[in-house]
N, C-alpha and C positions, 0 to 999 in steps of 0.2 A: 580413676583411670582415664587417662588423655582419649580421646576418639579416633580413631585412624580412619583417615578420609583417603578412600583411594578414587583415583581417576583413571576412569577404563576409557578407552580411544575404541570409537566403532567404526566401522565401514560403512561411507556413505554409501554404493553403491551396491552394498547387502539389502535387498529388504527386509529383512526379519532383523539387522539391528536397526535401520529408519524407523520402523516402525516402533521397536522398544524405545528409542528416544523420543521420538512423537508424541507416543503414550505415557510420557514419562509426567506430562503436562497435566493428565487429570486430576494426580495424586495433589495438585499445590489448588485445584481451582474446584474441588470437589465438591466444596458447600458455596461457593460462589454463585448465586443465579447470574450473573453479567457475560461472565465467561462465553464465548461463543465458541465449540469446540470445530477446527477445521473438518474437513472434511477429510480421510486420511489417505483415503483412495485418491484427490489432489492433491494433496500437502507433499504424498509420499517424490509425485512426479516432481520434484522441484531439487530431489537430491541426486534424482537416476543419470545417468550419462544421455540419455533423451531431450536434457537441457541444454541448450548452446550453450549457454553459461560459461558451461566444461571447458570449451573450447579455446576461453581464454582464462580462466580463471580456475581455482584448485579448492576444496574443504576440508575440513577435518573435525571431527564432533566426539564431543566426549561426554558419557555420563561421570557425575559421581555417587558414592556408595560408602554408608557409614553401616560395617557390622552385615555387609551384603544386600545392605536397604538402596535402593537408588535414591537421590536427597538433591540432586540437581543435574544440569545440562548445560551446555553451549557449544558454540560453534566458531570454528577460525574461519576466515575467506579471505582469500588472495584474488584480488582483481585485477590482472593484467592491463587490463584497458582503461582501467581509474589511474593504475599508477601511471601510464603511460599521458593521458589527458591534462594530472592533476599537477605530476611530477611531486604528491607529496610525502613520499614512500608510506601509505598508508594502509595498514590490513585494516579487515572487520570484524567485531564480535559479534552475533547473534543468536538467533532461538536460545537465548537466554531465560532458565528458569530453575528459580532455586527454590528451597528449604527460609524459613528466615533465623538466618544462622549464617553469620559474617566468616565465620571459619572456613566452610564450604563455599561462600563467596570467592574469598581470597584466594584459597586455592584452587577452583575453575580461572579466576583471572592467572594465575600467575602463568598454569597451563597453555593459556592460550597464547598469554604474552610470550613465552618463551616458543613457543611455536612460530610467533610471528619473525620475532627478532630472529630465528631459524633461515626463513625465509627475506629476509631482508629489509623487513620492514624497521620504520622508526618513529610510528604514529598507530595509537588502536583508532576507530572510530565506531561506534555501533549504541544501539543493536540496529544490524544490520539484518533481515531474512529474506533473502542473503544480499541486494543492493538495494539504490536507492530507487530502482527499478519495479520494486516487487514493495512488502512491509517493512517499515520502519519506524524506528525511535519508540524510545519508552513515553507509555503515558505517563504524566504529571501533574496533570489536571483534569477533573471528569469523570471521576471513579462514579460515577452513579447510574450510569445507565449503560449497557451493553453499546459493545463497538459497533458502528456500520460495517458494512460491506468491505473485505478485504482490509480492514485496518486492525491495530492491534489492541491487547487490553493486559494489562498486568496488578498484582496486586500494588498497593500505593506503598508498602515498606522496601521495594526495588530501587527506590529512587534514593534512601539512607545506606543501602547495601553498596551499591555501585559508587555511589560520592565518598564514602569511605575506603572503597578500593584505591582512592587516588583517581577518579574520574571530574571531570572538568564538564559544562556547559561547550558544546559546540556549535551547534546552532537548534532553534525550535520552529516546530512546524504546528501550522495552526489547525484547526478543524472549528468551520463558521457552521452555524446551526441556522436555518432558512426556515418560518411559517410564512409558508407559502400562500395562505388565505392574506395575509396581510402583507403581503410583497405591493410598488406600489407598481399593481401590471399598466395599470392607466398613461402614465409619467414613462414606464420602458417598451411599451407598445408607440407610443410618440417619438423614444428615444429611436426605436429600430427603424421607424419609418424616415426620420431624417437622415441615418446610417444609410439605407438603402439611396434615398434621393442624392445624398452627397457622393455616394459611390454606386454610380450606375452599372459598371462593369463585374459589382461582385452578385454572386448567389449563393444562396445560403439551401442547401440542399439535403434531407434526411440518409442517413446512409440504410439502406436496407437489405433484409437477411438475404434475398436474393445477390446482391451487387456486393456481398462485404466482401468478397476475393478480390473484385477487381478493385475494390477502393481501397486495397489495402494497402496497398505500393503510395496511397496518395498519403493517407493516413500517417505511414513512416518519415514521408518527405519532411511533414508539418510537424511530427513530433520530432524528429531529430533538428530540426532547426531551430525553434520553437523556443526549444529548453534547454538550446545549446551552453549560453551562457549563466544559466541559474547554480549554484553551489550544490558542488559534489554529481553533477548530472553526469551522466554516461551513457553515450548516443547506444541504441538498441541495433544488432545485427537484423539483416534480413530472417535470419534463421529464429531467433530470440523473439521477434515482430510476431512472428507465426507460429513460436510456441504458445507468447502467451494470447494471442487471437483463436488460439483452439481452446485454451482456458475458458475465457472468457466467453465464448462462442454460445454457449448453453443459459448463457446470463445477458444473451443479449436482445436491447427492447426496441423496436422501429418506435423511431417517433423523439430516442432521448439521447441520439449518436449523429452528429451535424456535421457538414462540410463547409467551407466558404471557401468558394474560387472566384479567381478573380482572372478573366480571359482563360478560363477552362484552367487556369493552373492550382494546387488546393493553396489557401493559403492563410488558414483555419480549421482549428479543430475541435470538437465540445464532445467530451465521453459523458455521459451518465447513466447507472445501472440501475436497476430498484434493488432497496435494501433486501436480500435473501435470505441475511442473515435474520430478520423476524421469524423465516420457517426451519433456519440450519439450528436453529440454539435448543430446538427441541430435540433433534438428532442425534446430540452429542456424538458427533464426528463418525457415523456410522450410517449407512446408506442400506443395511441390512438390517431392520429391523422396523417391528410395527407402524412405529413412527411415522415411517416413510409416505404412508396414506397421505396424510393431513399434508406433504408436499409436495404430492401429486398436482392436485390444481395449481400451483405455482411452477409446475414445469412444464406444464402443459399450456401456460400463458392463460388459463381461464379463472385464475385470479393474481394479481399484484398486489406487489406489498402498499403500503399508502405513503413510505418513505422512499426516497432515492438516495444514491453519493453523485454528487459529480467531481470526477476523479481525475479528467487531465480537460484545460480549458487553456490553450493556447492558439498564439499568432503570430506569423514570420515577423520578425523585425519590421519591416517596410511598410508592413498593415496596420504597426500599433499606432496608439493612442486615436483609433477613429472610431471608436464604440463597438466593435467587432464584436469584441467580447459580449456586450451587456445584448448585442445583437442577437448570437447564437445560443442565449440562454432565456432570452425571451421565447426566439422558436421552440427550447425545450421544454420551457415551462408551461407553455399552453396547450404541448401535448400532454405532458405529466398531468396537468389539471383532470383533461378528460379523461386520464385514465384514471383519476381519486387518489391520486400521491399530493399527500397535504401539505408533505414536510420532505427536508433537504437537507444534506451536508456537503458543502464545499471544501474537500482535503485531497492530500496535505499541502496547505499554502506558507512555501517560506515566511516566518516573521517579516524580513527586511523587502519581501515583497509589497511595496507600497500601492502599488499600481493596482494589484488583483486585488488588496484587502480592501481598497476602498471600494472596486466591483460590488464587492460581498455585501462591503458597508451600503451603498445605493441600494442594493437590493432585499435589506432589511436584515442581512448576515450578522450574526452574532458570533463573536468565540467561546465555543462551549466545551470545547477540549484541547489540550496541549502536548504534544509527546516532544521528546525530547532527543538529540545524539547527541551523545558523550564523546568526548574525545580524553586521551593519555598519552606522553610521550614516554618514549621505552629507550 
């Protein structure tokens, strides 16, 4: 007897179906130790109308159900401000997770395609959750060790599921792996000192938990220029800046968050967080339960993890190629030191980004994982 896969459309802005789809996740990663289950009580805030997102952009998420089993998930997104930027009429797939069962694949894809082509699109790209703002791209490399901070993980038969749907290679993004004991600080402590001598007028300044309101405005200036021209980027609203700095805000460490101004103007920026995820993966995506002890001292700042991500390291056009970069990660990494973070991941860095990879590469950077966006035309 043939299987009847049916595809149920939820309400993102129901929480009790977010939440069924969310949860829809632990049934595929159950015996997986790697898995790092989100946290649900954030996960949930990212579908609510509490996201600026909204305000330009639209979702639509669907489970699927064989025999009233749920067997997979995804998501359509329409981004106003990508189409408008990229002009490439392109929607998004993501929170993608299935069953491995190509059937169920195809039929989550055709749903969404036909959703997209609804709305006027003529290109999928994804996974998207939900731009390129937030997580993305499938992993393809690195199945062996849980994901850092904020990044993704998937089982490794995603990547034959999705290429048989008729998905394509669109670009890859990197994640460099940093032993930090053996970075060489000698040779980048020399490097930053000539950076400062040849550029008298810059300062390289910590942002701290006191002052992150008022630097926030600065913060946006340098990441919206920053990354202006990098593929697929989409400048962040004021409003968007400040959601996800409330996010963030509980995960944030003085000491590994830099500024560079040059005549008081910012003109650099270095985010880095401690990996959380060493105390979230015990949680399994639950904030209510025993567990919770053993993360107390990490939220209380009275222990860090001994791993960081650094997550966005950028420079206005006009400041590049003067070491800025190798600059404002030296001053991180000498705080990171003292605090006993040994190790590091610099992501996600475009492939074709030559400039940042070889950063990584001076600094002892390895690439230890790969995720992937798909793209399909429709």
């Amino acid at each position: 007897m043939e299987k009847q896969i049916k595809i149920q459309p939820l309400d993102r802005t129901k929480k009790s179906d977010v939440l069924r789809f969310l949860k829809f996740a632990y049934k595929i990663y159950k015996d997986n130790l790697n898995w790092v289950a989100p946290l649900l009580v954030d996960a949930a805030k990212v579908f609510s109308d509490a996201n600026p997102l909204f305000q330009h952009a639209k979702m639509q998420i669907w489970l699927a159900t064989i025999d009233g089993k749920e067997v997979g998930r995804i998501a359509g997104i329409i981004d106003h401000t990508h189409q408008s930027i990229h002009q490439d009429g392109a929607a998004f797939f993501g929170y993608y997770e299935c069953i491995d069962d190509y059937d169920v694949t195809q039929k989550l894809f055709e749903t969404v395609q036909q959703w997209a082509k609804e709305n006027g699109a003529k290109r999928l790209l994804g996974p998207m959750n939900p731009t390129t703002n937030d997580e993305c791209g499938l992993l393809v490399e690195g199945f062996d060790s849980p994901p850092i901070i904020m990044m993704t993980y998937n089982p490794q038969y995603y990547i034959d599921l999705i290429e048989k749907a008729g998905f394509t290679k669109a670009k890859d993004l990197l994640a460099f792996f940093v032993d930090v004991p053996k970075c060489p600080l000698d040779k980048l402590g020399m490097l930053a000192e000539r950076v400062c001598k040849r550029n008298p007028e810059l300062v390289f300044r910590p942002v701290k938990r006191a002052t992150l309101n008022e630097d926030l405005d600065r913060i946006k200036k340098v990441y919206n220029s920053a990354w202006q021209k990098n593929w697929g980027f989409v400048p962040m609203t004021d409003a968007e800046m400040d959601f996800m700095a409330s996010r963030l805000k509980p995960l944030f460490c003085e000491g590994l968050v830099w500024l560079t101004e040059a005549n008081k103007e910012p003109v650099g920026f270095l985010l880095a967080i401690p990996d959380y995820n060493q105390a979230f993966i015990k949680l399994k995506g639950r904030l209510f339960t025993p567990k919770i002890l053993g993360f107390i001292p990490y939220l209380l700042k009275w222990k860090i993890p001994d791993g960081c991500r650094v997550i966005t390291l950028g420079v206005m056009e006009k400041y590049r190629n003067r070491g800025l970069e190798a600059a404002m990660l030296w001053e991180g990494f000498k705080v990171g030191i003292g605090m006993g973070i040994n190790k590091a991941e610099a992501s996600w860095i475009l492939e074709g980004n030559v400039q940042m990879c070889r950063v990584m590469e001076y600094f002892g950077g390895v690439v230890y994982k790969r995720y992937r966006i798909y793209e399909k035309a429709l």
